[in-house]
N, C-alpha and C positions, 0 to 999 in steps of 0.2 A: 504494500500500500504506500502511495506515496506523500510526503509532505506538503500540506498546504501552506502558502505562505499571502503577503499582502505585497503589491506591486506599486509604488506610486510615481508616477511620472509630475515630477517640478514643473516643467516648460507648462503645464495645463492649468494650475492650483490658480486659481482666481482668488483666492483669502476671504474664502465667503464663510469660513468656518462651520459648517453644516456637518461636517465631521465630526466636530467638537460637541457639538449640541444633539447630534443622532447616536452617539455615543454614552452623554452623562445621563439622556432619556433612557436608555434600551437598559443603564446596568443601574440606574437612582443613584450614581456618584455627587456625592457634596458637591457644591460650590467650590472650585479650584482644585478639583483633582479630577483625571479625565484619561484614559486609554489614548488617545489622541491629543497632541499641542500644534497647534498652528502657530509658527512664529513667522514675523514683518520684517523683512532683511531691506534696510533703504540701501543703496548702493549706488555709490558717485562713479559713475561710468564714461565712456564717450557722449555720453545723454548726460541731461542736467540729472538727471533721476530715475535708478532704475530700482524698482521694488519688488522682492521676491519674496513668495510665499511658499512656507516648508511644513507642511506636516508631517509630525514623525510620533509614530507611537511610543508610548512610555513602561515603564513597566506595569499598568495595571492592564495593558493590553492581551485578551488571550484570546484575539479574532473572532469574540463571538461566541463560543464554543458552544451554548445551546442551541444558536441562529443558525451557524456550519453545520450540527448534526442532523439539525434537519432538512438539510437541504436549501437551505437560503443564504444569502450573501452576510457579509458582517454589514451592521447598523451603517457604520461610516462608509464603505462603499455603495451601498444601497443608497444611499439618503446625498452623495456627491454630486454637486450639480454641475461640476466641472469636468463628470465621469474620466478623470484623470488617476484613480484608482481598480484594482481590479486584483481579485482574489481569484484563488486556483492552485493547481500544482503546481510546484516549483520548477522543476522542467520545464513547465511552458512556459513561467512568470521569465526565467531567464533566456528565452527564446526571444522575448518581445524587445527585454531591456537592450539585447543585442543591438537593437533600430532605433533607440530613444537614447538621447546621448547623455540628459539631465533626468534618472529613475535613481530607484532606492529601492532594495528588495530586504523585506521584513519577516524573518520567522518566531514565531512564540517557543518561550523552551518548552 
């Protein structure tokens, strides 16, 4: 059986934080603690301003695990409206990163 993991492609993330918030919904996380952080990278470039947005999971992250078992996406992917994420086996997640040159592949222990 193979490893699921979480795939997120940067160049897409719009920082619309829906990640964040279909996350603290799906697991009833406090106020400030969250499976997912979306942070605002300003960055002084050949532009007067270039703003990148990174989410990256944390350690309270475990993709869902009731959502995955039964056959459904994790919250945060589901709920992405930048569908710049995407959950699956690992084999494939690393097939795609192959073509996306700003990804991040994510597995839970």
């Amino acid at each position: 059986m193979s490893q699921n993991g979480l795939l997120i492609d940067y160049d897409y993330c719009t920082g619309c934080y829906t990640c964040e918030v279909a996350c603290q919904q799906e697991h009833d996380h406090p106020v400030g603690k969250c499976g997912i952080k979306v942070t605002e990278f300003v960055l002084k470039t050949h532009k007067p301003v270039s703003i990148d947005f990174l989410p990256f999971p944390t350690d309270l992250c475990d993709l869902c695990g009731e959502r995955t078992a039964a056959g459904e996406q994790p919250a945060c992917v589901k709920h992405c409206q930048a569908a710049c994420m995407s959950y699956g086996p690992i084999a494939e997640l690393v097939q795609k990163m192959e073509k996306r040159p700003k990804t991040v592949l994510f597995r839970p222990r």
